[in-house]
TORTILO-875542 format. One record per residue: x, y, z of N, C-alpha, C in turn. Coordinates in steps of 0.001 Angstrom, whole numbers, plus 500000, padded with zeros to 6 digits. Layout:
<rs>
X,Y,Z,X,Y,Z,X,Y,Z
...
</rs>
This chain:
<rs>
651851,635014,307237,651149,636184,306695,649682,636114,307070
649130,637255,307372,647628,637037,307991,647303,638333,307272
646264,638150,306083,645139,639286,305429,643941,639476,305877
643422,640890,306338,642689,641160,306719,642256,641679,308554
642675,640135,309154,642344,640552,310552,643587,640065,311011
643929,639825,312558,644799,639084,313431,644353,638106,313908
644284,636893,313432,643523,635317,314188,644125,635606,315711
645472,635572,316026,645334,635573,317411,644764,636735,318010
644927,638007,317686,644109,638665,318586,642802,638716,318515
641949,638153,317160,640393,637522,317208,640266,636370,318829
641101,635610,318420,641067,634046,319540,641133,634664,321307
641928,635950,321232,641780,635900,322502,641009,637293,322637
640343,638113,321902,639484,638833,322252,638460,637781,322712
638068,636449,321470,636421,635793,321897,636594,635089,323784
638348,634798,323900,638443,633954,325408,637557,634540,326299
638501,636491,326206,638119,637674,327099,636501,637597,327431
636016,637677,325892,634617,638014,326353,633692,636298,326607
633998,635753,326105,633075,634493,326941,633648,634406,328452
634892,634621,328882,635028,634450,330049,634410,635853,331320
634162,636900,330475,633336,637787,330688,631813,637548,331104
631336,636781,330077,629712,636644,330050,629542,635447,331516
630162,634331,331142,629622,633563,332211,629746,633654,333824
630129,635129,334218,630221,635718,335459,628839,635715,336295
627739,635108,336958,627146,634976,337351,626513,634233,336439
626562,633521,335382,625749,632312,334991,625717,631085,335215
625198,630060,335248,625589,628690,335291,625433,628099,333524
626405,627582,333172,625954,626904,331996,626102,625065,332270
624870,624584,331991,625146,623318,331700,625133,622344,330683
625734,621026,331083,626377,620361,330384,625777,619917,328825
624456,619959,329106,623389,619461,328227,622950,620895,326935
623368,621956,327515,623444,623396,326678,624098,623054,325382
623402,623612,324623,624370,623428,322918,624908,624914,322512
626027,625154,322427,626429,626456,321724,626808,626521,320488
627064,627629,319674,627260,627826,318348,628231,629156,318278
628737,629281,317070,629443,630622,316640,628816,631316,315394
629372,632325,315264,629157,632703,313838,629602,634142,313858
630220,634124,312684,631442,635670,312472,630692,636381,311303
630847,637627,311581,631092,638865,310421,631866,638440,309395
632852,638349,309777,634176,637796,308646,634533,636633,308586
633785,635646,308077,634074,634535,307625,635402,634360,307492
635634,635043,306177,636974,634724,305711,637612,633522,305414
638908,633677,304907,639720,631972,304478,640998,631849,305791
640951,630967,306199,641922,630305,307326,642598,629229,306544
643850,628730,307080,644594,627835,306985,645036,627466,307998
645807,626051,308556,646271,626108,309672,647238,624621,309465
647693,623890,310018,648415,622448,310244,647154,622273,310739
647413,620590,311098,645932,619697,311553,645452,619975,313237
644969,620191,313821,644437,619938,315058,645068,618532,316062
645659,618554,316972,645994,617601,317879,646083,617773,319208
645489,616589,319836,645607,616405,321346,644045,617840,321891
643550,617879,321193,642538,619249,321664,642916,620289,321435
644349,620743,320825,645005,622117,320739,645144,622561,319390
645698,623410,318946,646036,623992,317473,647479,624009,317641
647739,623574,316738,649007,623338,316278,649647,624508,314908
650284,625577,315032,650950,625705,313966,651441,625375,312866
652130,626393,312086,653302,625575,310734,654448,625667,311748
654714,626223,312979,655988,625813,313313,655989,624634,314096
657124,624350,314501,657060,623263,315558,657178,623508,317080
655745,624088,317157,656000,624854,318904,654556,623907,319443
654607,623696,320555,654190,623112,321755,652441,622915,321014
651676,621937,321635,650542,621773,321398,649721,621014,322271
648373,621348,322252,647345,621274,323715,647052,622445,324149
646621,622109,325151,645910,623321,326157,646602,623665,327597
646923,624554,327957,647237,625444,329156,646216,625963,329672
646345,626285,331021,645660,627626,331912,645922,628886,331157
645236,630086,331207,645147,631040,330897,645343,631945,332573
646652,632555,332682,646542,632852,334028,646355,634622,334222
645565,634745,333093,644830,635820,333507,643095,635087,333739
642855,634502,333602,641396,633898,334047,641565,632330,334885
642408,632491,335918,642311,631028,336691,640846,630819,337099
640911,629310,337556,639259,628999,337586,637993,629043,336359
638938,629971,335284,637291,629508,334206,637880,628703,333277
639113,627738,333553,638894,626879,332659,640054,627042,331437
640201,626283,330338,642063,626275,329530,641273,627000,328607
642068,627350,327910,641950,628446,326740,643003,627287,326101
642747,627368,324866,643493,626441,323532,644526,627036,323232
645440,626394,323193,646707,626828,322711,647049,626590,321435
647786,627855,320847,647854,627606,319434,649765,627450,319172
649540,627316,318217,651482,627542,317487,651558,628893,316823
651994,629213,315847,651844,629624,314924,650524,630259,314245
649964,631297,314192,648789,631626,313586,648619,631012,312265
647371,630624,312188,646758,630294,311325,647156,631366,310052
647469,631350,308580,647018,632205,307447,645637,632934,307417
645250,634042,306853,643624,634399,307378,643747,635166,305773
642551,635379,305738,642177,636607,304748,640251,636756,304869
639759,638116,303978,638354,638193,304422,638168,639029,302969
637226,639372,303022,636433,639710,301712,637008,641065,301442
637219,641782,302285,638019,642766,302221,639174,643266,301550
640061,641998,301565,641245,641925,300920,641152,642003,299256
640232,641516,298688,640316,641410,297512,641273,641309,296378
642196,640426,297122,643835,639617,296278,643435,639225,295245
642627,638902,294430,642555,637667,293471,641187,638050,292383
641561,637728,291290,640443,638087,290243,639854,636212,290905
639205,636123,289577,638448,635022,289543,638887,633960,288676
639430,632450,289779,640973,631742,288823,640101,630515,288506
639048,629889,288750,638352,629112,288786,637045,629094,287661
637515,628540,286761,636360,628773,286009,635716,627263,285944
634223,627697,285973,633670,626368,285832,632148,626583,284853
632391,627318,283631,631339,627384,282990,629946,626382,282841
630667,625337,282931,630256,624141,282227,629539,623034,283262
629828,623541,284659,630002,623054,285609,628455,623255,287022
628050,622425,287523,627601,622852,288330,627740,623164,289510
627315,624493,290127,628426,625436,291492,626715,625375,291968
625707,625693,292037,624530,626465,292521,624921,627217,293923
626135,627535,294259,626371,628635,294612,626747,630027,294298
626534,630603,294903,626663,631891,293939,628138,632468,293327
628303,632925,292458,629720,633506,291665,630618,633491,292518
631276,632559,292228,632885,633234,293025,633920,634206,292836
634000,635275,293796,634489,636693,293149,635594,636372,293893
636014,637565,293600,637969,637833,294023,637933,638228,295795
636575,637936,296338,636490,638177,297422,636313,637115,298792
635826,635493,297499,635365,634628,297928,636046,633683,298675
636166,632537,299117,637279,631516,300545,638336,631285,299660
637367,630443,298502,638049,629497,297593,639355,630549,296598
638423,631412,296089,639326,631824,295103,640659,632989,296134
639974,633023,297278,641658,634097,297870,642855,632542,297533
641969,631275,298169,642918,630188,298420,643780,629765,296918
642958,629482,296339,643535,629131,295220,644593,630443,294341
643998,631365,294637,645253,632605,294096,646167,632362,294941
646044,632259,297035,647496,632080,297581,648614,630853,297045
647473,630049,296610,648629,628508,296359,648641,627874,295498
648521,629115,294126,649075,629281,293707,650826,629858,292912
651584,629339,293543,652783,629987,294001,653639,629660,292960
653542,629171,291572,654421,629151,290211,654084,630516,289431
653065,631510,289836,652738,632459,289365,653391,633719,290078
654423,634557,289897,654993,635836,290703,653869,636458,291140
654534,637023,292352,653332,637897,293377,652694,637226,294093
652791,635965,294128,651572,635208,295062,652358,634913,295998
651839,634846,297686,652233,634744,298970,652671,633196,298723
653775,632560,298915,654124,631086,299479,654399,630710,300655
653008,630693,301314,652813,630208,302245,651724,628988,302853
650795,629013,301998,649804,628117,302063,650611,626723,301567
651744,626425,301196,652188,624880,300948,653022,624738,303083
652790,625378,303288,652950,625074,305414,651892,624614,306049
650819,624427,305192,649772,624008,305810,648734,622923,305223
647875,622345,305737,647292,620978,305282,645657,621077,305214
644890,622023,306331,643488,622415,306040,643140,623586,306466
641869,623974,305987,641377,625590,305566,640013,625411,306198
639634,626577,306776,638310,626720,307314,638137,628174,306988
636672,628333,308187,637198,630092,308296,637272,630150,309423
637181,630855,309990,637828,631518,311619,636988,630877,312545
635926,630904,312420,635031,630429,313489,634907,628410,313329
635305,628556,312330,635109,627007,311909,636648,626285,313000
637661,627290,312944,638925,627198,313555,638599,627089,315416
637615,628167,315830,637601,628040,317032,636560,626584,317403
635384,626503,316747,635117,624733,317062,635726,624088,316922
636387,623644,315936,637722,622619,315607,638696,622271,317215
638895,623502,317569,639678,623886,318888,639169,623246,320283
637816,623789,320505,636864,623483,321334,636649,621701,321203
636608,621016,320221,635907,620014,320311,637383,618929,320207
638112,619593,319616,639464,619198,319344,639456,618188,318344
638579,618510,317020,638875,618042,315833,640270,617956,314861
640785,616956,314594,641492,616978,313645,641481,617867,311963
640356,617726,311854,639896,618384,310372,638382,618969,310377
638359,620274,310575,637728,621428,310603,635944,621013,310193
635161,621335,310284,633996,621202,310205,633379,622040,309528
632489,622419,308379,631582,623596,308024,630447,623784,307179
629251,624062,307972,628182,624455,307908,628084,624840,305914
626874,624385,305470,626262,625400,304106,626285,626683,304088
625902,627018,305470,626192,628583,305074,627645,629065,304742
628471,628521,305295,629879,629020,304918,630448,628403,303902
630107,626579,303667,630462,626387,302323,629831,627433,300909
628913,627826,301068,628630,628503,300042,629152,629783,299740
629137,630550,300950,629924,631844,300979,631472,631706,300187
632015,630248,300184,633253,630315,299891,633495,630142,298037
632500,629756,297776,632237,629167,296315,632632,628170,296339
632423,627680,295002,632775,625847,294285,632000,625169,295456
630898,625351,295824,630098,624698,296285,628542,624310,295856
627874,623094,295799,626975,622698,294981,625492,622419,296230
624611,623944,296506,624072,623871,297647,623020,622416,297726
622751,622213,296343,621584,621203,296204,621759,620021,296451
623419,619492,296350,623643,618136,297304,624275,618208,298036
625196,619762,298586,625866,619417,299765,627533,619562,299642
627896,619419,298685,628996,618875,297850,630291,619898,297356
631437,620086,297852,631717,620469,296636,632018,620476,295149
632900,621101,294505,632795,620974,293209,634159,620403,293077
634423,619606,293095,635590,618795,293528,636220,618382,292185
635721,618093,291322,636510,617752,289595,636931,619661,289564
636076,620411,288966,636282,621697,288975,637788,622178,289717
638072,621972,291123,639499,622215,291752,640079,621295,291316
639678,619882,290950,641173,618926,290699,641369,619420,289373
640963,619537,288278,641550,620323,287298,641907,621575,287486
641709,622295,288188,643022,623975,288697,643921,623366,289301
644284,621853,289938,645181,622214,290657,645353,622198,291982
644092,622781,292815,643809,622620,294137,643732,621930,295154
644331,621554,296125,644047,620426,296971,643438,620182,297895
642337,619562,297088,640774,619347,297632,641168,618364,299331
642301,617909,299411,642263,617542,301048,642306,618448,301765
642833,619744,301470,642433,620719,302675,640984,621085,302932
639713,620528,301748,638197,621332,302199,637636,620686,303419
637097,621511,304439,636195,621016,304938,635315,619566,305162
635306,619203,305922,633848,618047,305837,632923,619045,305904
631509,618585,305741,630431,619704,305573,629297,619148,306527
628406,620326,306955,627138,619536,307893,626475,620198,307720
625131,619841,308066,623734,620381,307930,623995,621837,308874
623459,622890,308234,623310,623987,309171,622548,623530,310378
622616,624291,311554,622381,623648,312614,622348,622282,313867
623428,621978,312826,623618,620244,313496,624683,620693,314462
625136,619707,314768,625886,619680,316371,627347,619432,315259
628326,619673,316108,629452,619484,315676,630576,618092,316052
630354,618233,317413,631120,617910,318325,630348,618395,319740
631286,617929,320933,631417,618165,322530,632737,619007,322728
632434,619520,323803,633897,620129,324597,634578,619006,324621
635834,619096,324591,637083,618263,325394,637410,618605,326616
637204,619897,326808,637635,620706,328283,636855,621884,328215
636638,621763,330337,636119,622938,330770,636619,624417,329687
635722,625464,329216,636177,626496,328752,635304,627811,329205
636143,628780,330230,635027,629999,330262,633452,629893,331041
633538,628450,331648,632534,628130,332127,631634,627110,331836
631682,626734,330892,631342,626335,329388,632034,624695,330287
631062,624059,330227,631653,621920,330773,632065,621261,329696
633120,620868,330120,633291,619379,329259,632097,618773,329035
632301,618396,327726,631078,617832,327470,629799,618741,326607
630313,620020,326971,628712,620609,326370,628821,620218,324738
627662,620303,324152,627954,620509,322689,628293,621325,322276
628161,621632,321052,628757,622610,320683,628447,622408,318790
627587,623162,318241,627173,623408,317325,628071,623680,315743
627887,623460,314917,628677,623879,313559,628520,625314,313727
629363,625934,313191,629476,627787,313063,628889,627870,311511
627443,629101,311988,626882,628922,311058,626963,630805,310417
626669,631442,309605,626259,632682,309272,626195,633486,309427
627234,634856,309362,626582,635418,310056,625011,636272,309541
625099,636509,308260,623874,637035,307324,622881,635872,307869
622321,635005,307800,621934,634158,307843,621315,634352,309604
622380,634491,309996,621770,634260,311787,621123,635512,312232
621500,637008,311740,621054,638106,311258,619167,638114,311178
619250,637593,309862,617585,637366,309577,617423,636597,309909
617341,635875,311186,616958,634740,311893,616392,635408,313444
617206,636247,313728,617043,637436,314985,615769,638425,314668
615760,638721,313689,614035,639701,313179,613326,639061,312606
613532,638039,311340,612489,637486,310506,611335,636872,311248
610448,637765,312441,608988,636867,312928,608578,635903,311981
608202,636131,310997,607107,636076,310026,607721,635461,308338
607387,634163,307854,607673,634136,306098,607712,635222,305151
606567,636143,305842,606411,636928,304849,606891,638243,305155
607848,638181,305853,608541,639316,305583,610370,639720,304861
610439,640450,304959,611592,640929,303996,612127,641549,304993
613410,641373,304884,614933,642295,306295,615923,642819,305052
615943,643947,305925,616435,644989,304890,617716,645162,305859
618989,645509,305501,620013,646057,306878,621028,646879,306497
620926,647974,307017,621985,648829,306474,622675,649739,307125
623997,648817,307234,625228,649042,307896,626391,649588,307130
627646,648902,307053,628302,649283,306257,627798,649410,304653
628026,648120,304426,627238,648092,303510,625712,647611,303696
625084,647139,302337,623332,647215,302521,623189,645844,302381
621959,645194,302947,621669,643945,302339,619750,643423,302484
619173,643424,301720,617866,643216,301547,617682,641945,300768
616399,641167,301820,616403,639897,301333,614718,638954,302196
614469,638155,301450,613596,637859,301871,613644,636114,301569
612752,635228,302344,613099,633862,302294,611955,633270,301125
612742,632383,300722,611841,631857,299178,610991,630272,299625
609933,630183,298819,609303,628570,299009,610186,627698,299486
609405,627053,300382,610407,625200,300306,611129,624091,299455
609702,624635,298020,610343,624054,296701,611358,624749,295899
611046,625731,296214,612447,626496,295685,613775,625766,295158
614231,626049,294231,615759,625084,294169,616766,626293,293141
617583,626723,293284,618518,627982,293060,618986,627027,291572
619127,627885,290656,619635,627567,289159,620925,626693,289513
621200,626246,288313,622597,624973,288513,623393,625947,287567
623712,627049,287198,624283,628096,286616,624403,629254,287120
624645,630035,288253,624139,631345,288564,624396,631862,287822
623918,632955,287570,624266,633982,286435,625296,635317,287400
626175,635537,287146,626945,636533,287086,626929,638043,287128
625641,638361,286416,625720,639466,286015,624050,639857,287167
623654,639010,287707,622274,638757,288595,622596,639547,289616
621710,640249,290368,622206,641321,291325,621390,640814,292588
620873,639914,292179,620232,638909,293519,620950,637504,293220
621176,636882,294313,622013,635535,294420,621130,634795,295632
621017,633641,295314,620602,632461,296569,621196,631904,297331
620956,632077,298954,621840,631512,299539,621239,630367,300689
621916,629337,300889,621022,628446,302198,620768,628918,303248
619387,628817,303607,619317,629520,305195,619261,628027,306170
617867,628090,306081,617823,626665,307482,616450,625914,306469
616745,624772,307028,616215,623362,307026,615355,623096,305191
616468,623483,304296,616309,623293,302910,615594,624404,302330
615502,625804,303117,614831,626866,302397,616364,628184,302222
616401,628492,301301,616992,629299,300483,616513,630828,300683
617407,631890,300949,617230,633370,301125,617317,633660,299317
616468,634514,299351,617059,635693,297578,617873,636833,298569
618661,637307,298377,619267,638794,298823,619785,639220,297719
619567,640589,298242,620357,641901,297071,621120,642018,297963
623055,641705,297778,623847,642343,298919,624633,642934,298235
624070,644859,298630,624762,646059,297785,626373,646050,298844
627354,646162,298147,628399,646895,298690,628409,648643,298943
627328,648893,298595,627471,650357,299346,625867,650500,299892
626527,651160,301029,625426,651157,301811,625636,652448,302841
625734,652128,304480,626312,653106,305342,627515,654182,304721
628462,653119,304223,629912,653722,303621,629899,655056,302670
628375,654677,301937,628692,655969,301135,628365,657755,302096
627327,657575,302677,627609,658896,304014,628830,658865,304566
629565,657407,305381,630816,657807,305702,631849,658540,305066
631719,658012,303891,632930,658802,302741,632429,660863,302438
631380,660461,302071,630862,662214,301774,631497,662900,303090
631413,661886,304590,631052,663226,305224,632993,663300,305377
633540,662334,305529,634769,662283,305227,635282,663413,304201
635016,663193,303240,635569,664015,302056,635220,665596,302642
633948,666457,302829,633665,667310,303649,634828,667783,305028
635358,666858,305611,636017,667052,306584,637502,667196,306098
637826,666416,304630,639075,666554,304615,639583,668512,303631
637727,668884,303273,637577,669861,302598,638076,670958,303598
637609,671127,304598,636913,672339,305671,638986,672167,306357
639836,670603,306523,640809,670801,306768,641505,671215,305944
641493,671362,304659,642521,672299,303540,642077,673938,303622
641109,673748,304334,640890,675388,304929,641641,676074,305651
641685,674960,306380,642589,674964,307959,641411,674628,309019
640020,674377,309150,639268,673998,309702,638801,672746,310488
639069,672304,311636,639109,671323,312087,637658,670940,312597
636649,670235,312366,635201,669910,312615,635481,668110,312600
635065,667647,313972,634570,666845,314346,633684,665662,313137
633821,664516,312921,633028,664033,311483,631813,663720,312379
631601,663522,313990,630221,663275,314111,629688,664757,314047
629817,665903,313852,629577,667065,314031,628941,667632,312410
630022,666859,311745,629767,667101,310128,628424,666138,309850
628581,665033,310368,627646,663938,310088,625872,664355,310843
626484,665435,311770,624481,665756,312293,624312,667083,311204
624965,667861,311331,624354,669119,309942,624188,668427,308882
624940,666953,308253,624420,666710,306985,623212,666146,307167
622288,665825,308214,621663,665487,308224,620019,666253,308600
620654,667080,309592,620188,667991,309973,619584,669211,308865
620510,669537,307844,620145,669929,306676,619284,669445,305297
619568,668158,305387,618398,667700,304925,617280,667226,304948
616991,667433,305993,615553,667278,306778,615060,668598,306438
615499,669616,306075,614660,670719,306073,614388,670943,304066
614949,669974,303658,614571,669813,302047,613638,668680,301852
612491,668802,301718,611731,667408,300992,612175,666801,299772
612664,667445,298761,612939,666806,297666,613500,667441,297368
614519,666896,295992,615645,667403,294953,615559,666937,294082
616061,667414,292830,616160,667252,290965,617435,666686,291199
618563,666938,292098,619963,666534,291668,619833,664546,291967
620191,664183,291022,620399,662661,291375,621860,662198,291094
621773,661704,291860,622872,660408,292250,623251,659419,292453
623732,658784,291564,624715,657294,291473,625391,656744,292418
624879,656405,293368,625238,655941,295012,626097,654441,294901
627124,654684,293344,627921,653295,293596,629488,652790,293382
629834,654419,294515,631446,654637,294177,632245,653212,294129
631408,651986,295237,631857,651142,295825,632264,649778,294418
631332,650288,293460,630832,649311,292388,630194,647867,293413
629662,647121,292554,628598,646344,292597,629316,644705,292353
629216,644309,292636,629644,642330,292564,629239,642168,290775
628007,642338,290786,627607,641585,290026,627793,643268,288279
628251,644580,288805,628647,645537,288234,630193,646162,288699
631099,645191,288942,632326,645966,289182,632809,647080,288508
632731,647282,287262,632792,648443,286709,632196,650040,287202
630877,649459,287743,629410,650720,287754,630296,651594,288993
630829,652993,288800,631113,653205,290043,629884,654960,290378
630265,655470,290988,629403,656608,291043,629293,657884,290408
628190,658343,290397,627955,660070,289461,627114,660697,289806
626742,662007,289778,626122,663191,289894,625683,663555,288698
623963,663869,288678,623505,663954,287017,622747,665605,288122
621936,666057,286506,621460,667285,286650,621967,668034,287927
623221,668595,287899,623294,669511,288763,622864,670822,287986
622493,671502,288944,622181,673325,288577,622658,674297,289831
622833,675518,289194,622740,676677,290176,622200,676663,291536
620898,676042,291189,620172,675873,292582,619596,674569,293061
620499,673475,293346,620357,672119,293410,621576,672055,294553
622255,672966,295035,623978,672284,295306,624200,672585,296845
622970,672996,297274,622896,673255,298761,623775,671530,299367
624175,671875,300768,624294,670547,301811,623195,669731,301717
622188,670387,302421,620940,669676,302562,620634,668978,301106
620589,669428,299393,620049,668545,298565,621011,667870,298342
622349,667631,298414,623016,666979,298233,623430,665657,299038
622878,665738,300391,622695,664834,301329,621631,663804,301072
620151,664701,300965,619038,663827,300652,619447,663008,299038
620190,663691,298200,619653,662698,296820,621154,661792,297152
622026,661774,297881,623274,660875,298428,622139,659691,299311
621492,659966,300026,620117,658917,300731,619624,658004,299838
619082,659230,298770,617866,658743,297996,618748,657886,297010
619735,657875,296790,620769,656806,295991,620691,655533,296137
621199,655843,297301,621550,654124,298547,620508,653371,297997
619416,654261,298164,617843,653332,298236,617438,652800,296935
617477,653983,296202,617624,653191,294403,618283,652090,294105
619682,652400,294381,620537,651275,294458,619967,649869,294955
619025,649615,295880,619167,648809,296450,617462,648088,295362
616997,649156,295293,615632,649185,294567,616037,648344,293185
617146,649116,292205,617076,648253,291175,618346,647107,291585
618757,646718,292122,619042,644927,292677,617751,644033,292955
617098,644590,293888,616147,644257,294327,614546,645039,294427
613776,645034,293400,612701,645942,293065,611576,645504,294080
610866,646514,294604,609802,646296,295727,608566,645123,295156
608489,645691,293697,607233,644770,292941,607611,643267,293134
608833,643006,292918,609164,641504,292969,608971,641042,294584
609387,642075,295994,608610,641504,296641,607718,641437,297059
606368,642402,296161,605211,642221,296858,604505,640777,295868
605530,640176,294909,604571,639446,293910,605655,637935,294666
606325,638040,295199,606890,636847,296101,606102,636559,297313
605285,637503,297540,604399,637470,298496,605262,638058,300529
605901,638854,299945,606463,639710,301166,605017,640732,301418
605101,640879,302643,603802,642101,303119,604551,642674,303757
606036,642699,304698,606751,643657,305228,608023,644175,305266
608581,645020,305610,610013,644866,305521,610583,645432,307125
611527,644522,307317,612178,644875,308982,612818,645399,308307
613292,647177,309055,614395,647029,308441,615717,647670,309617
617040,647259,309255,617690,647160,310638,619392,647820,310455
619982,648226,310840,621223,648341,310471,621591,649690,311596
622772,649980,311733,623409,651235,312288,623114,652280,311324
623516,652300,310190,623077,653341,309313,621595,654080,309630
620804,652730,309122,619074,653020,309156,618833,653764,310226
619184,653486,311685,618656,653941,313063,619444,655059,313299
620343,655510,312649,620707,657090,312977,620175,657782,311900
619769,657842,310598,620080,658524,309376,618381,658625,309225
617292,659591,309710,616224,660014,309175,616136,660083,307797
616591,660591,307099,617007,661057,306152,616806,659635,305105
617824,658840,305318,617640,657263,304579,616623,656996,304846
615526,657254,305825,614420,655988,306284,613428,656826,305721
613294,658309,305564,612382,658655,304540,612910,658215,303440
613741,658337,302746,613759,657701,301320,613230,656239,301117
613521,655597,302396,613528,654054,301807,611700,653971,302076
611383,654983,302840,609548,654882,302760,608946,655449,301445
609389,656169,300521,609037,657327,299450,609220,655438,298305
610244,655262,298699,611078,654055,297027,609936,652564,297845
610427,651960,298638,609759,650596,299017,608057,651112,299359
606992,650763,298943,606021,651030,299229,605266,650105,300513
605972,649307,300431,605631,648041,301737,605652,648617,302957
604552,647940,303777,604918,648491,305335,606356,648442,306128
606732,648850,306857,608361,649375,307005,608255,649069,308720
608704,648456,309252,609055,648979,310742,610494,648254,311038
610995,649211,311544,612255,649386,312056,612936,648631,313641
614012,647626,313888,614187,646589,314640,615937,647618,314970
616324,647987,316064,617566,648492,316290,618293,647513,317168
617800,646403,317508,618830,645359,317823,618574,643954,316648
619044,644044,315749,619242,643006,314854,620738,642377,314779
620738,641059,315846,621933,640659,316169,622134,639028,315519
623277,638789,315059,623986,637342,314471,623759,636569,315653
624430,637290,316833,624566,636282,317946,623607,635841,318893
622689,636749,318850,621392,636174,319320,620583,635315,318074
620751,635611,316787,620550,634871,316058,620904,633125,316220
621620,633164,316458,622823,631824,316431,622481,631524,317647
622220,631557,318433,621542,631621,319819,620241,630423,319984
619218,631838,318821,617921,631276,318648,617871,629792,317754
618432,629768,317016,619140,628850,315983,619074,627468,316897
620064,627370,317948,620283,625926,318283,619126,626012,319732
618673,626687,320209,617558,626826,321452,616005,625793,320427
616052,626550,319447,614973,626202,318256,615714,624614,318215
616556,624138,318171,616960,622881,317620,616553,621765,318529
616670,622084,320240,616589,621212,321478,615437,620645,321214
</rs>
């Protein structure tokens, strides 16, 4: 069973395109590379052998030619796909309680590594998948393709992803290991853990161009490698808004994140690099909520019988509200609900007669997002953290005028706008910075 994505067709989209890139490059041996995914997610797999991935079945293991790319080298052979799931899925309330306990990572929701894992294997409870007792260790996806590359037996992973997963304790490193042996859990499938940015391992074999021998880095973040690609400066704040939103800025050196998070906190701490800690507000609605309006609009105009294009719907909604400066109608921009407000979902206050145009209904759908993101994360707190700017970056932001006046009217901070804010050049800069 695989939730969320397809591990094998992830594994051989990344072959395609690294064997893509190194077409007129030379890479050498002494080069350090790294990964880092969007979707983390929870993996499972049998152990790693001989350099290959091995399945839950009993099919062949090692490495082959790939004979659609002769000459660049073996592509890893797997068995059996790995189990997968991603935040997306949202299988599982929250089975792990550790009141009492210290996590200084942030809440583990029904979205998190640990708790999809522990709801899958859990399997004396009806409804739960039995499949995770076929397998022996858990990573996430990218943690799976180093493992591969270096041909580890037992998976490797970075702070940034231990934390993302919960039951992790950022301040020594650690997990929360009494906490799972009383649920139940079997703490031999976690991870070993490493310093963000440390080396992992070497190749075992030529790959894509890529020498035996190169290093090859822990898979680190992708949030993390993100504001690593714009953050010039300490003192600035990266704002990004894509699907969803995420605004955040990096805290003191002394800094040290509560040994309790609080739950109900709409900012959470997470490890960035070399013992300094991000604050982020990460809203679940963000881009999505224009996608849905203009959606809903399109599925309106088709009960008409009207067929309109959604990028077509998506420039008049925008287009129309550019010609309104302001509106009375406000809006609750949080159909998506909130992590730390699962309940809070969205509403429409003071409507009137003359409030209900496209255009005001677009701008105060903008002017939402931005509130939203305002009370998670209030501008005063970062001008008194000592932020002086905000990058701010996302697909949303760089098409949507409309959002970027609002977010100039709500954030009073200087604002300039970055339209290539990339993980992978992030992750890039990351281990280049390390040599």
């Amino acid at each position: 069973m695989v939730l969320g994505y397809d591990v094998s067709q992830e594994f051989k989209r990344l072959h395609r395109c690294d064997c893509g890139l190194v077409d007129g490059f030379a890479v050498k041996s002494d080069h350090a590379s790294s990964v880092c995914s969007l979707c983390a997610g929870s993996g499972s797999w049998d152990q790693l052998r001989e350099g290959g991935l091995v399945g839950c079945c009993e099919s062949g293991c090692g490495s082959q030619p790939d004979p659609g790319n002769q000459g660049r080298g073996q592509q890893p052979r797997r068995g059996a796909d790995p189990g997968a799931g991603c935040w997306q899925d949202c299988v599982c309330p929250s089975l792990l309680h550790c009141s009492n306990a210290q996590r200084t990572s942030p809440q583990s929701d029904k979205d998190w590594g640990l708790g999809t894992d522990a709801w899958s294997y859990d399997v004396e409870k009806p409804g739960r998948p039995q499949i995770l007792q076929t397998y022996n260790v858990a990573g996430t996806i990218h943690d799976y393709v180093v493992a591969a590359l270096c041909g580890h037996d037992k998976p490797l992973m970075s702070a940034h992803n231990a934390a993302s997963w919960g039951y992790f304790n950022t301040k020594s490193g650690t997990w929360n290991l009494q906490i799972l042996k009383d649920s139940g859990f079997p703490i031999c499938w976690l991870p070993n853990i490493m310093e963000s940015g440390s080396i992992a391992g070497k190749t075992t074999h030529e790959w894509c161009g890529v020498p035996e021998g190169a290093e090859v880095g822990v898979a680190l973040g992708d949030f993390q490698c993100s504001v690593y690609s714009c953050m010039s400066e300490k003192t600035d704040a990266v704002l990004n808004i894509s699907t969803s939103a995420q605004l955040t800025f990096a805290l003191p050196p002394a800094f040290q994140p509560p040994d309790h998070p609080n739950p109900s906190s709409s900012v959470a701490y997470v490890p960035y690099l070399d013992g300094i800690y991000l604050a982020v507000a990460a809203a679940l609605n963000g881009g999505n909520i224009m996608s849905t309006f203009v959606g809903m609009l399109k599925q309106w105009m088709h009960e008409f019988g009207i067929e309109v294009p959604e990028s077509i719907i998506y420039c008049q909604t925008i287009n129309s509200a550019l010609n309104v400066d302001q509106t009375d109608l406000g809006v609750q921009a949080t159909i998506f609900g909130e992590r730390h407000l699962p309940g809070q979902l969205g509403s429409i206050t003071n409507i009137s007669p003359f409030n209900l145009s496209l255009g005001q209904m677009t701008r105060a759908l903008c002017r939402g997002i931005i509130e939203n993101l305002q009370a998670m994360l209030p501008c005063q707190r970062l001008v008194e953290s000592g932020v002086r700017r905000i990058v701010g970056s996302g697909s949303a932001l760089a098409r949507n005028q409309v959002l970027r006046q609002e977010l100039e009217k709500i954030f009073t901070l200087p604002i300039v706008y970055k339209e290539t804010v990339d993980s992978a050049v992030g992750v890039a800069l990351v281990m280049i910075d390390r040599k």
